[in-house]
N, C-alpha and C positions, 0 to 999 in steps of 0.2 A: 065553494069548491075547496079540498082540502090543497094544501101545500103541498104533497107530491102530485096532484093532480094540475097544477100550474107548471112546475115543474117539469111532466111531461109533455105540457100544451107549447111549454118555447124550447123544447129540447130537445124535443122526438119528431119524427117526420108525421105529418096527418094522418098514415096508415096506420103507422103501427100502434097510435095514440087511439085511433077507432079500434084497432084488438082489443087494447087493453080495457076502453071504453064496454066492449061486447063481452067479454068474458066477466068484468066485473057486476055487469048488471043484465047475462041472462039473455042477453039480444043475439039475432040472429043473422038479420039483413040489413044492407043499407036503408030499403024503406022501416025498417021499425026504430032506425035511429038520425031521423030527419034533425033533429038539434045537432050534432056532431058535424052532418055534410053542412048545414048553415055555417056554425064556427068553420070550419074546411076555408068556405069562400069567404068570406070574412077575414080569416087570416090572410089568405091570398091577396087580396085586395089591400088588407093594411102590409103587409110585406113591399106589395107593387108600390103603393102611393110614399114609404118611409125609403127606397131606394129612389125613387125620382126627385123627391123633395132631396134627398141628400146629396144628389149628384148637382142640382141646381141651386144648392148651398154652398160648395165647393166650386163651383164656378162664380158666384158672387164673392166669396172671400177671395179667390183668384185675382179677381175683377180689383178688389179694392187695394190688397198689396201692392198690386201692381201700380196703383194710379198713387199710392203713398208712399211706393218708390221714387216716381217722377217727380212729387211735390217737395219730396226730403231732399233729392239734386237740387231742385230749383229753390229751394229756401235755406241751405247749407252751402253754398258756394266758397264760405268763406272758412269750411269746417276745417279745413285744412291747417287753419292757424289760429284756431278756439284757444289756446291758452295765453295769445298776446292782445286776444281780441275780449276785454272785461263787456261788451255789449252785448254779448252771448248770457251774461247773467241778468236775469230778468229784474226790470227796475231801472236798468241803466241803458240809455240811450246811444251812448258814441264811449268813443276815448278809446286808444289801444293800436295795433299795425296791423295790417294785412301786407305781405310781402315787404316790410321795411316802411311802409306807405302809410299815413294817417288814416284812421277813418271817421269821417266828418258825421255829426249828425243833421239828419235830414230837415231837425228845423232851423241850424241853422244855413243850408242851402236857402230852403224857402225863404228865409228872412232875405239871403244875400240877393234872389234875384226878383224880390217883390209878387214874389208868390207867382213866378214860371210865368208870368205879363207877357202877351205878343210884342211889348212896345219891347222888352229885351231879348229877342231871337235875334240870334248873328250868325245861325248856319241851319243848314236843313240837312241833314245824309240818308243812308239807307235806313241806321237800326236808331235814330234818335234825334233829337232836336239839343241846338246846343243855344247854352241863351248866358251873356253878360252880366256879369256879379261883384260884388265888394265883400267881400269876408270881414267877419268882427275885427281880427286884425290889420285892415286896412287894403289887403291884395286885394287887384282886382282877378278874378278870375274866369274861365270858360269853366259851363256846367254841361253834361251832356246829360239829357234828358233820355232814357233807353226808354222805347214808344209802349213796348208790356212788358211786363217781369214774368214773361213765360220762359221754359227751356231753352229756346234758340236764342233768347236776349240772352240769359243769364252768360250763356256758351258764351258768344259775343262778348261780354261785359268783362267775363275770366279772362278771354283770351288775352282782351286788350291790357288789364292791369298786370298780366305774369308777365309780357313782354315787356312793355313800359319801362317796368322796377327793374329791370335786368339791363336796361338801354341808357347812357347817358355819353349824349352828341349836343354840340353847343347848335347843330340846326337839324336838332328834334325835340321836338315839341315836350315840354316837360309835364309829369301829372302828378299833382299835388296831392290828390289823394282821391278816397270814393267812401260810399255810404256803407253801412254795414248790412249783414244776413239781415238785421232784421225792421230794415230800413220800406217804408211802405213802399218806395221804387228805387232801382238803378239809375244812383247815379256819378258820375266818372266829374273829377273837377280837376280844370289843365289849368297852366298858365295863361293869362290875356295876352292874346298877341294884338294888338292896337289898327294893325295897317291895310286889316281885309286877307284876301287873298292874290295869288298874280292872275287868277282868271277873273275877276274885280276890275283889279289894272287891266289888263291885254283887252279884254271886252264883254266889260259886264259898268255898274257903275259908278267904278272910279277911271274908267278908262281916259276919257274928255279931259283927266286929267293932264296928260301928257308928262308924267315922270318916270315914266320908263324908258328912260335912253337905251342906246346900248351899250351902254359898259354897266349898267343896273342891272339889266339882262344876262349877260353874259356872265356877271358875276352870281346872278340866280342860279344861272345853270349849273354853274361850276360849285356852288352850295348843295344844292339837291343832289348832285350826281356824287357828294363828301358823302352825303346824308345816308343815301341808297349802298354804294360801297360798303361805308359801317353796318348798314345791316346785314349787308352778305357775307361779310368777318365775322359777323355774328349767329350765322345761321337762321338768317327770316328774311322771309320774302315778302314784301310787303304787299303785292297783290294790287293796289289800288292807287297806282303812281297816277294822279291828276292835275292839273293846277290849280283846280278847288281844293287840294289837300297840299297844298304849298301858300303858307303862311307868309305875311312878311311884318315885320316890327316896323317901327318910327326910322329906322338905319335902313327900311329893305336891305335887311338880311333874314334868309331863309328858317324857316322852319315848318318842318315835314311833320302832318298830321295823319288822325286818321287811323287807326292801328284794327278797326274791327277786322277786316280781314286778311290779316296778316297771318302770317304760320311759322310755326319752328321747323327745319328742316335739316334731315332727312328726319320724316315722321314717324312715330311706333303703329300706325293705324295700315289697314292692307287695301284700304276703300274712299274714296272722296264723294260728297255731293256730289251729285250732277246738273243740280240747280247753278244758272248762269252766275258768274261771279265776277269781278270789277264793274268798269262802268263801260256802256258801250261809245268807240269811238277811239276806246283806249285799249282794249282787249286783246290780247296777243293772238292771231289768226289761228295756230296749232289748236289753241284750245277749243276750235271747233272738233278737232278729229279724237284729243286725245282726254280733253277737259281735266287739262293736267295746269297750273299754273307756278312755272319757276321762277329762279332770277334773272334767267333772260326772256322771262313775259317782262318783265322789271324794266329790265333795258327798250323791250317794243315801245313801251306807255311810255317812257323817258324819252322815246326818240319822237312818238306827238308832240311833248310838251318842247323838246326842241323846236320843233317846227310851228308851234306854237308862237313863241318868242322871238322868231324871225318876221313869224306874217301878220301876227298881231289876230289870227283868224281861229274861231272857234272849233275845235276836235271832232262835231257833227253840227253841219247848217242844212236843212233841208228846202234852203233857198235855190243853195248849187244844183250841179247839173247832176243827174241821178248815180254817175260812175263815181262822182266826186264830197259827194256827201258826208265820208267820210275823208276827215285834214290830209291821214293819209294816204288816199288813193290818189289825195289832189298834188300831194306833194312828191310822189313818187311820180309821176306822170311829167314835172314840170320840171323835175331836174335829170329825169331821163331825157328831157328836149333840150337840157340846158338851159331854157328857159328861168333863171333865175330874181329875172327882173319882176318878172310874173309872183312869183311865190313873196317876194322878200319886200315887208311893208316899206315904202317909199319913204315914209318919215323919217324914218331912221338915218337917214345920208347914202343910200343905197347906190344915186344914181349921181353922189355930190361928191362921195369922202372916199378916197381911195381906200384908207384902213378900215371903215365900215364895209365898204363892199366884198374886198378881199377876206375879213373875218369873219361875213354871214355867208357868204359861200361855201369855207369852210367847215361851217356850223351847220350847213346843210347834207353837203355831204357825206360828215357823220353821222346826221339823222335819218338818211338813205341808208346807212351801216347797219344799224339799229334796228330799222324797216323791217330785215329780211323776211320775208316769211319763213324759212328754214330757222329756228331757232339757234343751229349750231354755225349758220354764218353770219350772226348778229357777236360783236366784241363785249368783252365784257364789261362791267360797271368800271374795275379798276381801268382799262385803257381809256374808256370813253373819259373818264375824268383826267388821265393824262393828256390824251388829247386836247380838252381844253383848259386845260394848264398851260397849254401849248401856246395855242392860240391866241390866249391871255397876255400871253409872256412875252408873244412879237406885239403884241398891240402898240406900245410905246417905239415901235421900232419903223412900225406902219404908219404910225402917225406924224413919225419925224418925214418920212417920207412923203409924207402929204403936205407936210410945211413948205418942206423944201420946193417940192413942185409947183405949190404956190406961190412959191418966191420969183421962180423962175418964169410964170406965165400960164394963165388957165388950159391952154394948150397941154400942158402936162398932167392936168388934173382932171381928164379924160379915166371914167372907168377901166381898169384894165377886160384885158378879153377874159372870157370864162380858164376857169382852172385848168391845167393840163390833164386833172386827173379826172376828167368831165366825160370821156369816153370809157374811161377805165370805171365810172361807178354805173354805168348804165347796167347792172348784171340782171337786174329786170327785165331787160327788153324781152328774154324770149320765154317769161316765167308768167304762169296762170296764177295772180295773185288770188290771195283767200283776208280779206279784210276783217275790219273786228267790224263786227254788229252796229247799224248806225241806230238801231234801238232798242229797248226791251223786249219791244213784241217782235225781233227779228227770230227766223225759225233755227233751232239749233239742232245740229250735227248727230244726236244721241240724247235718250234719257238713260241710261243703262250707266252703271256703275262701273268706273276703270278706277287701275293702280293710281295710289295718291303717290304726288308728285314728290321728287329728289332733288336734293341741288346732284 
């Protein structure tokens, strides 16, 4: 065929190409030029088959930008700071900062905790397993292990090292450093805290121990509630106030762990998850209606772990009775009767020591304060922490009181009566609580997306 006749076969419409076709050679009809209607369908056909294949090419290149978008977030986390970061050049392992922060390489993690061994796991959480380590230089440290190196760990993994590096509290937990972009897994390495946890102490097992008096206590409190303050001077809410995430040293002094789900706040995003967040037991009740989590969800979970630390009793036993399941339905209920003898662990000198009793009543409460379910009649971090400052501060003054009464005859060292302000904290009584979740599969409020949360 010559070269203007190709020419008109991808140029010209099929019609006019059969004209020129019949004028050149004479023909008359469509039957005397059966070759031409054949190319006709033919072209139609490769036309049809070169637009479907190409529209289903264009969705497979779709297809893969897109999935080597996701994979370049999840394997650049650290692009942010590629010029301090030399492991970003291929060949080299580690060496360099991320946020100020070392970043270790991964073998020598693996070296420090003998290749991630059950026999060194010291914690279990949501997004990781954290296991006991010695670094070449002699620290011991905590490793956390992030469970996949997919999108929502990495999220997770960010969140927690931009906080971290920006946060320095002598009772928050400190992080030494983490692995780099091009590390086989996430992983985050904190300082060793030696002494467990206070939920260990209070009832788990170092509890049998019996070294949690109450001035150990109270001074826990009065640490975490430092701890929580500075973060809210700082703009983060840390979301996951527990006492599995309260540390304690060889001195039981405090340090606040834990940072995966923590947030900067007020946030630049118009949308939050609606997947459940903290831990149930601890969970501030609003967030059933608005699945919004502030700093006074901060204050709700701080006012468990108060009540905690009084009854010595677990945040969800699904031994109790079914209204009581959760710590706080049980403790709201018993200091609305006054019933305090009931809530406040008898070990402690409840029913012996005039300044023990007079001070965990106190301490109660305030964690009835705390309780509210109305988020705006719960106080804030900074009072609550004066508060027990407060209370700290008569302790020595209670106690001389308790000498003296013993001097004078056991007759005086009779509990006093309940607080005066024992009718004034009942503001429950005529209120339809909303409790946090006694567990995961508890059914929730909304899956539907609301406003992310503000201080």
């Amino acid at each position: 065929m010559e070269t203007s006749t190709w020419t008109l076969l991808l140029h010209s419409p099929p019609k006019k190409f059969r004209q020129i076709q019949k004028r050149k050679h004479g023909l008359k009809g469509e039957e005397d030029y059966p070759v031409a209607v054949g190319n006709d369908n033919r072209l139609k056909l490769a036309l049809g088959s070169g637009i479907s294949a190409g529209g289903i090419t264009i969705l497979i290149i779709c297809f893969i930008i897109r999935q080597r978008h996701k994979r370049k977030y999840a394997s650049t986390f650290l692009s942010r700071n590629t010029s301090s970061d030399p492991s970003s050049q291929p060949g080299l392992e580690t060496t360099g900062t991320y946020f100020g922060i070392p970043i270790f390489p991964y073998s020598e993690l693996e070296e420090a905790t003998y290749h991630f061994v059950p026999d060194r796991e010291i914690g279990d959480g949501g997004f990781g397993t954290v296991y006991h380590g010695q670094l070449r230089d002699g620290r011991e440290v905590a490793v956390k292990r992030l469970y996949e190196n997919n999108y929502r760990r990495v999220e997770q993994f960010m969140n927690e090292v931009q906080i971290l590096t920006r946060l320095r509290h002598r009772n928050l937990v400190s992080l030494y450093g983490c692995t780099s972009r091009h590390s086989r897994e996430l992983l985050l390495v904190y300082e060793f805290i030696p002494n467990g946890t206070v939920a260990d102490h209070l009832h788990g097992n170092r509890a049998d121990s019996g070294l949690l008096t109450w001035p150990i206590r109270l001074s826990i409190a009065i640490e975490t509630a430092s701890a929580l303050c500075y973060l809210h001077a700082s703009d983060v809410v840390h979301r996951d106030v527990k006492t599995k995430n309260i540390l304690l040293d060889n001195s039981f002094c405090v340090k606040v762990a834990d940072f995966g789900l923590s947030r900067l706040f007020p946030t630049d995003v118009t949308h939050v998850s609606t997947a459940p967040q903290g831990t149930p037991g601890y969970v501030d009740p609003e967030y059933h209606l608005c699945h919004q989590l502030t700093d006074k969800s901060d204050v709700y979970s701080f006012g468990v772990v108060l009540i905690e630390l009084i009854s010595s009793l677990p945040a969800v036993d699904f031994s109790r009775l079914k209204h009581e399941i959760n710590l706080s339905n049980y403790a709201i209920n018993k200091i609305q009767k006054c019933a305090f003898h009931e809530l406040i662990d008898p070990h402690l000198g409840f029913n012996s020591d005039l300044a023990v009793n007079r001070m965990t009543t106190l301490v109660a409460e305030l964690a009835f304060r705390c309780l509210q379910p109305d988020k705006e009649m719960r106080p804030s971090m900074d009072e609550v922490l004066e508060i027990l400052k407060e209370i700290e501060s008569n302790r020595h003054e209670l106690e001389n009181m308790d000498a003296a009464a013993d001097s004078v005859g056991s007759s005086m060292r009779e509990p006093p009566p309940p607080s005066p302000d024992c009718d004034e904290v009942g503001l429950l009584k005529s209120v339809q609580l909303m409790p946090s979740p006694d567990s995961t599969t508890a059914q929730w409020a909304s899956r539907s997306t609301t406003p992310s949360a503000s201080a």
